[in-house]
Steps between C-alpha positions, in 0.01 A plus 500: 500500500811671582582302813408173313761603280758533768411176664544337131892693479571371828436139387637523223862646681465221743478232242818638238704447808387180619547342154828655525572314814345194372672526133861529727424160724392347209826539282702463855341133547504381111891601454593228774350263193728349206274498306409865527811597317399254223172638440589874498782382187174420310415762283162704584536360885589766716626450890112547590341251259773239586433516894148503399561222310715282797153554713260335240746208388642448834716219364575344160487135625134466511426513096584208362651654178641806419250576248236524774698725677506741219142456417387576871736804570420646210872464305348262272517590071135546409390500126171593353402493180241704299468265211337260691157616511313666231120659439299389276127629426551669876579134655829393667627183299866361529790475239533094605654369191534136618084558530487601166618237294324239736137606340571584112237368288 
């Protein structure tokens, strides 16, 4: 158990500084970027997220709008509402006023 325990350490020494190594190239190759500096002035979007971010969207030019580019890396404004659903008798029905008024008696 003891040696097991050892073995575990060891990996785990070996991989803290390899993702130090890898965190350093990574920053090294995303600062060469405009848009790097752009992303980072975001608020919440840290020099990590925003290389991370440079690998996943590669470039800007192949959404057609920009609102697709927010939606797929994640900047988009996302709003849920609680009112729209309600239970009733333990079933799931939908606050759909339009549906409402369309079957009155």
């Amino acid at each position: 158990m003891r040696r097991r325990a050892e073995v575990y350490y060891q990996q785990l020494d070996a991989l803290r500084s390899l993702r130090r190594e890898v965190q350093r190239e990574l920053l090294e190759e995303s600062q060469k970027h405009k848009a790097w500096k752009l992303l980072c002035q975001i608020p919440s979007i840290g020099p990590i997220r925003a290389a991370v971010l440079l690998g996943i969207l590669q470039t800007p030019h192949r959404f057609r709008t920009r609102r697709q580019l927010w939606t797929f890396s994640g900047l988009g404004i996302k709003t849920h509402s609680s009112a729209d659903h309600r239970y009733v008798d333990g079933q799931l029905q939908s606050n759909d006023l339009k549906s409402e008024y369309l079957f009155v008696d």
